[in-house]
C-alpha positions as CSV (number, residue, x, y, z in Angstrom):
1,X,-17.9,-77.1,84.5
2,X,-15.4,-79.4,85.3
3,X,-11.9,-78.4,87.7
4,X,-9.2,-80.9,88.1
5,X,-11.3,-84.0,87.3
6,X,-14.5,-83.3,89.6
7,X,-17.7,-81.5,88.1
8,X,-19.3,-78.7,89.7
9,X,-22.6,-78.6,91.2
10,X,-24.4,-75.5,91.4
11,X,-25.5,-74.6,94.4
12,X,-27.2,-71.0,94.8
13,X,-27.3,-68.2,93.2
14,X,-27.9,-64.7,94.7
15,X,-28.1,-60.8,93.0
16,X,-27.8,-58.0,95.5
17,X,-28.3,-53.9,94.7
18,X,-27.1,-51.6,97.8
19,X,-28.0,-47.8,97.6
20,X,-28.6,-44.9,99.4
21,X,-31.6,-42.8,99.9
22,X,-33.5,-46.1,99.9
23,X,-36.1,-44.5,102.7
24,X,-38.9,-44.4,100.6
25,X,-39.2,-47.9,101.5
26,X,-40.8,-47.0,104.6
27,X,-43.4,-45.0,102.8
28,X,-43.9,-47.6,99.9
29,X,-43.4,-50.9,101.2
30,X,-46.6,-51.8,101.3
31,X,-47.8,-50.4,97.8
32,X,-44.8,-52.4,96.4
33,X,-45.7,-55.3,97.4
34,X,-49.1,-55.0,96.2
35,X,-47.7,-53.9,92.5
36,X,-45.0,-56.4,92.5
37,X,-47.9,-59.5,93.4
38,X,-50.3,-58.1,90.7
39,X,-47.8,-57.8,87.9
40,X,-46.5,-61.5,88.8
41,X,-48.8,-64.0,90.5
42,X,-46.1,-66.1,91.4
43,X,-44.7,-63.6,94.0
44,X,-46.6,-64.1,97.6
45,X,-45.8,-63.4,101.1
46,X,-44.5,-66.2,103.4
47,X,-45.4,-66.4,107.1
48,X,-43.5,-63.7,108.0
49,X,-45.1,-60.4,107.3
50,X,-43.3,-56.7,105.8
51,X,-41.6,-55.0,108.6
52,X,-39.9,-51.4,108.5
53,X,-36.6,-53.8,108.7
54,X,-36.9,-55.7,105.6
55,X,-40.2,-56.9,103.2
56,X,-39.9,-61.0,102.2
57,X,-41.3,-62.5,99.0
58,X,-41.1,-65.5,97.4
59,X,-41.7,-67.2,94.4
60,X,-44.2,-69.9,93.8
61,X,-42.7,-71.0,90.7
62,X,-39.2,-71.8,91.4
63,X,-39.0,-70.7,95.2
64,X,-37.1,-67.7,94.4
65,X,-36.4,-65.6,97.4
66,X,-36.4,-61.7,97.3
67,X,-36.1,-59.4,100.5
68,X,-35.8,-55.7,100.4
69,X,-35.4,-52.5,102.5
70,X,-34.4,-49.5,103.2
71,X,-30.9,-50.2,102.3
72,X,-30.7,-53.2,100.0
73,X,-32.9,-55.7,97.9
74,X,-31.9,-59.0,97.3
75,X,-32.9,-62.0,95.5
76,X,-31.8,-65.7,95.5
77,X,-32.1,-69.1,94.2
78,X,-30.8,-72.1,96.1
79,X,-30.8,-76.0,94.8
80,X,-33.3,-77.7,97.0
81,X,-32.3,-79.8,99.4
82,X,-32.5,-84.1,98.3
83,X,-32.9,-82.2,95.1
84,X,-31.3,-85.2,92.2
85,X,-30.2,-82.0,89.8
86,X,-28.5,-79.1,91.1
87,X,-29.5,-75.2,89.5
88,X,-29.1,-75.7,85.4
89,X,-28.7,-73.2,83.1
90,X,-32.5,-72.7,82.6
91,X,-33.0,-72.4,86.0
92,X,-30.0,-69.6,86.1
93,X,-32.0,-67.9,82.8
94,X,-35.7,-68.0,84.5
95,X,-33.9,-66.6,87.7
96,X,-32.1,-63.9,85.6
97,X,-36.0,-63.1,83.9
98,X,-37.7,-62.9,87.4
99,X,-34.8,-60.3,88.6
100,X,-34.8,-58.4,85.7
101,X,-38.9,-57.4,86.1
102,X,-39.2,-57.4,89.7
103,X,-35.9,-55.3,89.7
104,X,-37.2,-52.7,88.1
105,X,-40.3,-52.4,89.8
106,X,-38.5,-51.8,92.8
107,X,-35.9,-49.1,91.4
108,X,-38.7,-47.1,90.2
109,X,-41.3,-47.8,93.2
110,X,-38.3,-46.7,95.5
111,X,-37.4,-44.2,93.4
112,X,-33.6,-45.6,93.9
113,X,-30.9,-43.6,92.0
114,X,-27.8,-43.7,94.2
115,X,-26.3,-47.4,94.1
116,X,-23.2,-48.1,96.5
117,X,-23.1,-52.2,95.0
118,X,-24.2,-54.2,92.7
119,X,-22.8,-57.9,93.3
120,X,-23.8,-61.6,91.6
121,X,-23.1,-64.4,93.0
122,X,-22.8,-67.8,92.7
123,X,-21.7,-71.2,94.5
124,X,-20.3,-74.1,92.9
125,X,-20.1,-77.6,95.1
126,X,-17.0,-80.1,94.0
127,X,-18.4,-83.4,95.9
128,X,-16.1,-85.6,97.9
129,X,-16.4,-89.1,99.2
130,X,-14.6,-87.9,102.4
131,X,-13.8,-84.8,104.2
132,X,-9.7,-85.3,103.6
133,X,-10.5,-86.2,100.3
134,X,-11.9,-82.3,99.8
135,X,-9.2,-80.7,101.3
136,X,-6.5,-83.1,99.3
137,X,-8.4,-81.7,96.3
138,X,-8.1,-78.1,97.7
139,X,-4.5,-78.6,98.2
140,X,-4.6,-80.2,94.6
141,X,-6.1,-77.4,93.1
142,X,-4.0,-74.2,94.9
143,X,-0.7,-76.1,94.8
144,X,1.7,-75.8,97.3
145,X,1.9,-72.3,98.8
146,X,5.2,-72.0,100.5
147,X,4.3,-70.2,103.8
148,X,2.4,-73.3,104.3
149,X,5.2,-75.2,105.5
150,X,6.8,-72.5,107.2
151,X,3.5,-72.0,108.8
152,X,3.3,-75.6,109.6
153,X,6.4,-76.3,111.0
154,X,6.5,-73.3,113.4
155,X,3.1,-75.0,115.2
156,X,4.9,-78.3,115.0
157,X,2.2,-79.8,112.9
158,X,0.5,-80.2,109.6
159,X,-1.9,-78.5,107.7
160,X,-4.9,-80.1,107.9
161,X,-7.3,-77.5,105.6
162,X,-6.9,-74.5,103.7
163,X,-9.4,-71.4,102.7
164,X,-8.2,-69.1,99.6
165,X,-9.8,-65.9,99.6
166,X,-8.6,-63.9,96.1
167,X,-10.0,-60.4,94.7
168,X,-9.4,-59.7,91.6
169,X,-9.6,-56.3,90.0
170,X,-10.8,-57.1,86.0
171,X,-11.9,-54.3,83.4
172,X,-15.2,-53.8,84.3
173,X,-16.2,-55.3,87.6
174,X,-14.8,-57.3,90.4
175,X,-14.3,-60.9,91.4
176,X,-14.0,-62.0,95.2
177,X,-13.1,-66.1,94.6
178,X,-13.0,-68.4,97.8
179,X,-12.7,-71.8,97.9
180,X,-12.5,-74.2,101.3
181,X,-13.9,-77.6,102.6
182,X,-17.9,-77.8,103.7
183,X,-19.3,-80.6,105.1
184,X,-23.4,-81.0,105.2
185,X,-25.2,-81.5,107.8
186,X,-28.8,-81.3,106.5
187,X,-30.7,-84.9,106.9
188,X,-32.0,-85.8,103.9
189,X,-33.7,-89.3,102.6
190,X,-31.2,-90.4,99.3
191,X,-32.7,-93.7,99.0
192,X,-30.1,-95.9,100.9
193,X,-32.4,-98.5,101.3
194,X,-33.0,-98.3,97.6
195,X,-29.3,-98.9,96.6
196,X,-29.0,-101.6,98.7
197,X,-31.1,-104.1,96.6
198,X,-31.0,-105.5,93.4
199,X,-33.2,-106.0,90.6
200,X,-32.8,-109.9,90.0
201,X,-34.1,-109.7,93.6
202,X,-37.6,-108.7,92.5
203,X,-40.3,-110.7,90.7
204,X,-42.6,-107.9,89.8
205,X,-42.3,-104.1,88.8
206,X,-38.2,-104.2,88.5
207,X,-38.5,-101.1,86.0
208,X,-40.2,-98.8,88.5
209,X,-37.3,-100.1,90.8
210,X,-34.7,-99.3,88.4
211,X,-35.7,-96.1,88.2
212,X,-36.5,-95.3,91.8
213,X,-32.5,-96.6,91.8
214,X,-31.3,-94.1,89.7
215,X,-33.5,-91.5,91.1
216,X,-31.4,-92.1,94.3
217,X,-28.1,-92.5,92.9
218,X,-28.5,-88.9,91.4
219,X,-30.0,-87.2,94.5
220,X,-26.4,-89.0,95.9
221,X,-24.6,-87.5,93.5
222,X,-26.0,-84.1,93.8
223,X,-26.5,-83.7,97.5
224,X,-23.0,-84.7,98.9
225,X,-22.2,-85.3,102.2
226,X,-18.1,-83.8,102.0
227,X,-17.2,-81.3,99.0
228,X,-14.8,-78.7,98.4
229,X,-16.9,-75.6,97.6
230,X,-15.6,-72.6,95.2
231,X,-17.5,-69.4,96.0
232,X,-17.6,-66.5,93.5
233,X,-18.9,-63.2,94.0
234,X,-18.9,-60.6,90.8
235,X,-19.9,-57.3,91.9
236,X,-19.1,-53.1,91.2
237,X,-19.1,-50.6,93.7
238,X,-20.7,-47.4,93.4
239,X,-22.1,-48.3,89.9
240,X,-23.7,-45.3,87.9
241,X,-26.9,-47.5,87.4
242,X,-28.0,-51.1,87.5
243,X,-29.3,-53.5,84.7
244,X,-29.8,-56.8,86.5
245,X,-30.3,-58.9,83.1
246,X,-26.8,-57.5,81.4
247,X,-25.0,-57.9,85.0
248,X,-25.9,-61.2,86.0
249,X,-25.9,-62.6,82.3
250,X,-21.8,-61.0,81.7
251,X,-20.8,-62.2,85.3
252,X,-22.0,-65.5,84.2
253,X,-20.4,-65.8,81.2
254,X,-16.8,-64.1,83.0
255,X,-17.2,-66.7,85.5
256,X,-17.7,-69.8,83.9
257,X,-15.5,-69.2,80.9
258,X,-12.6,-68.0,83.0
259,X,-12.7,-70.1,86.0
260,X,-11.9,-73.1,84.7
261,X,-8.6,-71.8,83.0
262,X,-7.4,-70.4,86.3
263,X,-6.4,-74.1,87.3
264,X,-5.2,-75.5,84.4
């Protein structure tokens, strides 16, 4: 999607059931496990092993992480890092498949009934050459609020970033919207080096080169150093049931057909 002239970069997802009752984890953790890896190879354990505090999986496929417990199961998908394309819509649709069947292994395996929360959510990266830059577009995007002056000038200063945090009450679920400044940290080889040649430089294999080239300027592009980020959590409290396809699929069609209007 595209807000205010910068295009958004997904950056994680992440579905989340909360229930009561959820003790027959401690019985069944172990059996689940075993049921969820036979009915999908792609599902193993990592390093860390299942504890009576929470039982790890991931997927081999897409790297997919699930963790659940006694309280709360949890799966997420997260652009990887020097990645040159950020989570696409088929990756959002294979992650919606893997939650969907794994899902309802574990409502029935737990024998969960009583659900306090059922949230999706999703991140969306706006990059910026420059940390001010962000929080210009921030400023940009929520306008002038007027307490910010009167905010400002009772400190003797200006303001240098904002945060919004909004919840929004719609029909049928809920939408928790906050947008601020991040800056990355993570080191991450983009090909520099690459960039800073050209072509007509090179006598042999210049194709291979160009590519390698535009291999790095996308991993750039995607991977940005400043952004302004727009986080946006769907979710339903003390739903009478959960069906992780139908929620996740409607929360992603709320989202991205109504968040674009809201700063028009």
């Amino acid at each position: 999607m595209v807000i205010k002239g910068k295009s958004s970069i997904c950056n994680k997802v992440v579905y989340e059931v909360r229930y009561k009752y959820g003790f027959t984890y401690l019985d069944r953790c172990g059996s689940t496990v075993n049921e969820i890896m036979k009915s999908a190879s792609e599902w193993i354990l990592p390093e860390s092993s299942p504890n009576p505090q929470n039982a790890p999986l991931v997927s081999l496929r897409n790297g997919t992480r699930l963790n659940f417990s006694a309280l709360k199961y949890d799966f997420s998908l997260e652009q990887p890092l020097g990645s040159d394309k950020d989570l696409e819509e088929e990756d959002t649709n294979e992650f919606t498949k893997q939650v969907d069947f794994v899902s309802s292994i574990l409502n029935e395996r737990l024998n969960l009934k009583d659900f306090t929360r059922v949230g999706f959510r999703i991140w969306y990266l706006f990059a910026s050459p420059t940390k001010e830059d962000s929080e210009r577009w921030i400023s940009e995007l929520l306008k002038e609020m007027p307490v910010d002056n009167s905010i400002a000038t009772a400190f003797d200063g200006t303001i240098e970033a904002k945060n919004y945090i909004a919840i929004i009450a719609a029909k049928d679920r809920k939408f928790r919207i906050s947008i601020n400044g991040v800056e990355r940290y993570a080191q991450v080889d983009l090909g520099e080096n690459i960039l800073g040649l050209r072509a007509s430089q090179l006598s042999r294999d210049q194709n291979k080169f160009l590519l390698d080239q535009l291999k790095a300027k996308k991993r750039i592009a995607k991977n940005p150093a400043f952004a302004a980020m727009i986080d946006v959590d769907s979710f339903v409290e003390m739903p009478k049931d959960v069906e992780a396809r139908d929620f996740i699929t409607e929360s992603l069609r709320q989202i991205e057909g109504r968040l674009p209007n809201a700063f028009t």
